[in-house]
C-alpha positions as CSV (number, residue, x, y, z in Angstrom):
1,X,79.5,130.5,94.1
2,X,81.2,127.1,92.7
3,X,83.9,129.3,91.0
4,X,84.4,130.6,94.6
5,X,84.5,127.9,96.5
6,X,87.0,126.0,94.1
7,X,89.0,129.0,94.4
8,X,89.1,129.0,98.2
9,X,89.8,125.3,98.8
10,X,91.9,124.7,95.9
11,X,94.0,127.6,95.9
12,X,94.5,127.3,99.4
13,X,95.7,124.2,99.7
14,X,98.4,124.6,96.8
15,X,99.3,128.1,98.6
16,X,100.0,125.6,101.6
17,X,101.6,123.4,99.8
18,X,104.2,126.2,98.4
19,X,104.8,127.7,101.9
20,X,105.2,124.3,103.2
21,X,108.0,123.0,100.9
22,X,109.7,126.8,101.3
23,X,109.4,126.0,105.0
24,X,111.1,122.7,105.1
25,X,113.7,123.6,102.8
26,X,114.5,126.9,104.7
27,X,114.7,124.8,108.1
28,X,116.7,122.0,106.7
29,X,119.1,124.9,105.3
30,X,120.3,125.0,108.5
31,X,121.2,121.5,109.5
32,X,123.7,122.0,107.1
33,X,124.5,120.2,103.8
34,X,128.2,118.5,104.5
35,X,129.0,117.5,100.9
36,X,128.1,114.9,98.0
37,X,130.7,112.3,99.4
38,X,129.5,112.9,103.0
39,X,126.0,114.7,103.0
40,X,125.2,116.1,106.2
41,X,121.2,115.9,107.5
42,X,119.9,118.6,105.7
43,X,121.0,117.8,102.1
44,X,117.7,115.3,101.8
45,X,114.8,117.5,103.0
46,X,116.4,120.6,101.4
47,X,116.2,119.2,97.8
48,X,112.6,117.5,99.0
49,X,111.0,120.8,100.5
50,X,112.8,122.5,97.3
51,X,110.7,120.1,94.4
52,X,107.4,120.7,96.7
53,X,107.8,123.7,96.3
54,X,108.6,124.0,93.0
55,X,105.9,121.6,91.9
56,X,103.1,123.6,94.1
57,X,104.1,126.9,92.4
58,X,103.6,125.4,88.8
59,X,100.1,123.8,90.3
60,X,99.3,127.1,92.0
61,X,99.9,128.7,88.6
62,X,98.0,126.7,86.4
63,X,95.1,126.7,89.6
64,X,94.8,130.6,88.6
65,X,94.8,130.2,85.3
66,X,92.1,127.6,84.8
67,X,88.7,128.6,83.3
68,X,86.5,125.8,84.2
69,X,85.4,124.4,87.5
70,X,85.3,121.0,87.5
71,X,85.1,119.0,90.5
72,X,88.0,117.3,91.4
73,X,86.4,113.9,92.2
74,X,82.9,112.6,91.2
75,X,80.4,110.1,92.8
76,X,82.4,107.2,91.8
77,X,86.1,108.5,93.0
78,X,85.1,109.7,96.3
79,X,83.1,106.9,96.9
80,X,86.5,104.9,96.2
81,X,88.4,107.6,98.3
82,X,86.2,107.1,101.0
83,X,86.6,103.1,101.0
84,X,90.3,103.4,100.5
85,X,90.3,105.6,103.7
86,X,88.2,102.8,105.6
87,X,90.6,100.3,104.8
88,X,93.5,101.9,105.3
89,X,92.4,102.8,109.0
90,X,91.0,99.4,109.7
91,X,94.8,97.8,108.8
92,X,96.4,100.5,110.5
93,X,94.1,99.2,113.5
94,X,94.2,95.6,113.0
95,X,97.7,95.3,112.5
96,X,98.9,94.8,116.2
97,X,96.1,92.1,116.9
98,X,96.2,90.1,113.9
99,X,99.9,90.7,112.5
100,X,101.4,92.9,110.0
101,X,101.9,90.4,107.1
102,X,98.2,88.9,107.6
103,X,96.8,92.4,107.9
104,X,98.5,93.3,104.7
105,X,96.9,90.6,102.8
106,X,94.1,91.3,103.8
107,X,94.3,95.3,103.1
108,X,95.6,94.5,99.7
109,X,92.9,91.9,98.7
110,X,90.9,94.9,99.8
111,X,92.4,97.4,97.8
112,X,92.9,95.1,94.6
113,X,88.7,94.6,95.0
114,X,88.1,98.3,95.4
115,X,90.0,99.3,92.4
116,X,87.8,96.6,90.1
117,X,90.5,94.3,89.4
118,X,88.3,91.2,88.3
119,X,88.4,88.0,89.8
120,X,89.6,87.0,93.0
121,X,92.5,85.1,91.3
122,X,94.3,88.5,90.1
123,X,94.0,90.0,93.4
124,X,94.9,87.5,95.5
125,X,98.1,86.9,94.0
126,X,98.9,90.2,93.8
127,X,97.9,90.5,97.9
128,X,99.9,87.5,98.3
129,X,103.0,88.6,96.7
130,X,102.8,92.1,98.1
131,X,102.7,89.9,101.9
132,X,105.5,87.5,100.8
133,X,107.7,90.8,99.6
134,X,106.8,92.5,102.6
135,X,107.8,89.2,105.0
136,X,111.1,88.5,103.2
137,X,112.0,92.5,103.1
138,X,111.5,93.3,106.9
139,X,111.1,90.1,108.2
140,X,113.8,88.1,106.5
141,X,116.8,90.4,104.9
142,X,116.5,93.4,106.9
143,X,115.5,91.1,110.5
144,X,113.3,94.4,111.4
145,X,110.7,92.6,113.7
146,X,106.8,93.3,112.7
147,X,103.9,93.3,114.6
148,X,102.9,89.1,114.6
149,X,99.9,89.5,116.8
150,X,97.9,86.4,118.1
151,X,98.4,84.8,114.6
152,X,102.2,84.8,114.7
């Protein structure tokens, strides 16, 4: 029955995977290429939907081929799954109230803390550069306005 089931959900989803890349690259077939010097819009998502698909077939391949069923996360990673989820949903909701560069320090302390990186020195700086990059980036070079909410 585990053999099954793996089969089923697995197999499946790199079966999708396949169809999906063949899909994209058929459809961005016909937007047309244009050239190297001038590519037109479907050049991108052609050689995109092309490597998905490439790389599900392989994965699809060595899915069938496999012998033994392990599970694909245990206790500990889907526990860590799970909390990256949470966190990711709670910036993605906190972001227009509090601000998008607060938000992502705080969703990258987060991260850092969920992925055991000891301290809080070591992930603060790294949640404090990634905010810093992500205010000069948008913010400063590329004047793209972010959400400052009450903060900013």
């Amino acid at each position: 029955m585990g053999n099954a089931a793996r089969f089923r959900v697995e197999t499946c989803f790199d079966f999708l995977l396949f169809v999906l890349g063949i899909v994209i690259a058929v459809v961005s077939w016909g937007y047309g290429f244009g050239s190297f010097a001038r590519p037109g819009p479907g050049l991108y998502p052609f050689f995109i939907g092309a490597a998905i698909a490439v790389f599900a077939f392989f994965v699809l391949i060595a899915e069938l081929r496999s012998d033994t069923a392990k599970p694909v996360l245990d206790a500990k990673g889907a526990v860590t799954l799970v909390l990256m989820t949470v966190t990711f949903c709670l910036w993605i909701l906190a972001m227009p109230l509090l601000g998008y560069v607060f938000v992502t320090l705080l969703a990258a302390y987060a991260f850092c803390k969920i992925m055991k990186l000891e301290g809080w020195w070591k992930p603060l700086t790294v949640s404090g550069g990634t905010a810093l990059f992500i205010y000069l980036l948008f913010d400063f070079w590329l004047y793209i306005d972010l959400p400052r909410g009450i903060l900013g």
